[in-house]
N, C-alpha and C positions, 0 to 999 in steps of 0.2 A: 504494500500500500504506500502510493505517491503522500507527501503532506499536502499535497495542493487536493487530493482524491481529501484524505481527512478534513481538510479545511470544509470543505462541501458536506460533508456528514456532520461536521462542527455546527456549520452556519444553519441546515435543516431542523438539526435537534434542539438547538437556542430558539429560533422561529418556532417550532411548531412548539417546541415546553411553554410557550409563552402565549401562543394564539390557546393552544389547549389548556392551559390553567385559568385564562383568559373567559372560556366559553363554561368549564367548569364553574367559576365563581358566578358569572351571571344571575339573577334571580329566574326563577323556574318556576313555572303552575304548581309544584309540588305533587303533581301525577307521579309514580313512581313507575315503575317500568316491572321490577322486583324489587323485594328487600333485602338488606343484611341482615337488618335487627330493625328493631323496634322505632329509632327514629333516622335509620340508615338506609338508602336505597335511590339507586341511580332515576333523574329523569328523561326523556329523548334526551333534553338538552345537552346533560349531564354523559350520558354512554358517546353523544357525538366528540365531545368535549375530550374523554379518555379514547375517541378511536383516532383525535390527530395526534393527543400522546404518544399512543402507542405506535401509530404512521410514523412520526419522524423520531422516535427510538430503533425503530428497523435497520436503518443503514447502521446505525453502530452496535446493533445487536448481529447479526450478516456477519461482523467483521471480527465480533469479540472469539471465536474459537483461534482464528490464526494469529491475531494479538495476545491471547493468552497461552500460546505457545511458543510463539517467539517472546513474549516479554520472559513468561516463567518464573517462578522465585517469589518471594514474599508480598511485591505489590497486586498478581496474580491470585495468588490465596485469600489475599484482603478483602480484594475485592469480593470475591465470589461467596468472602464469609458474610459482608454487609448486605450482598444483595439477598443471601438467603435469612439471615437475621432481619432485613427492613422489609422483606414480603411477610414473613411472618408472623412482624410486628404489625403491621397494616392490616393484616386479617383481624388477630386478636383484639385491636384499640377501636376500630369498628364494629367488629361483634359484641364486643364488652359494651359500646353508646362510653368511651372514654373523654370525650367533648373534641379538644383539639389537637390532644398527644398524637393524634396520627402522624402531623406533621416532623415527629421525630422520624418516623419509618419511615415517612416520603423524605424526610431529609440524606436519612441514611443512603436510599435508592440514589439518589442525587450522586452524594461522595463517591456511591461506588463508578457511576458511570463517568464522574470527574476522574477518580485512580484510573480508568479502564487506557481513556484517552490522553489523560497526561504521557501515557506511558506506548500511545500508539505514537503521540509526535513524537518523542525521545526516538522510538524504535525507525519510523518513517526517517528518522534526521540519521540514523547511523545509515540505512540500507542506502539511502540519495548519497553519503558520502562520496568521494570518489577514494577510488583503494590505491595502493602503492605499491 
């Protein structure tokens, strides 16, 4: 993977985290689609809202099996620890009706996908090197 390839998955996942937290927060009829719990449960608004999350988390999800083989090593682990601790957490602080702690778990998910690509540019900047 080029950095200039990464910059573009960069620039997507900044956009759409942002259009989709964006359409997420909006106010909503409060029709629910299903629930989690008792005062938890997605609206249209609200599922279209997580389908551009999840849209423009794609290109760096595509790419995180060869980045975490070529990265390897402790930033690797890190990650893959947070991402399974901040899904988990997200489940739990939802189902519990925890109020706004979810934001820790969505924050988690965040870090890890920060570690994921901190470490894709590092790795993009050795592979463009030129060798000797």
């Amino acid at each position: 993977m080029t950095r200039k390839s990464l910059c573009w998955r960069v620039a997507a996942w900044i956009v759409g985290s942002v259009v989709g937290a964006v359409v997420v927060a909006l106010p909503d009829s409060d029709q629910r689609v299903f629930s989690f719990s008792r005062t938890h449960g997605p609206s249209p608004l609200d599922l279209l809202g997580v389908a551009i999350l999840v849209g423009c988390w794609l290109p760096v999800a595509i790419a995180l099996p060869s980045l975490w083989r070529a990265a390897g090593g402790t930033s690797a682990r890190f990650a893959a620890a947070l991402v399974v601790l901040g899904a988990a957490a997200l489940v739990v602080t939802i189902g519990a009706n925890l109020g706004w702690v979810w934001l820790v778990a969505a924050g988690a998910l965040v870090v890890a996908q920060i570690v994921v690509l901190s470490d894709a540019w590092r790795i993009a900047g050795q592979q463009s090197a030129p060798r000797e």
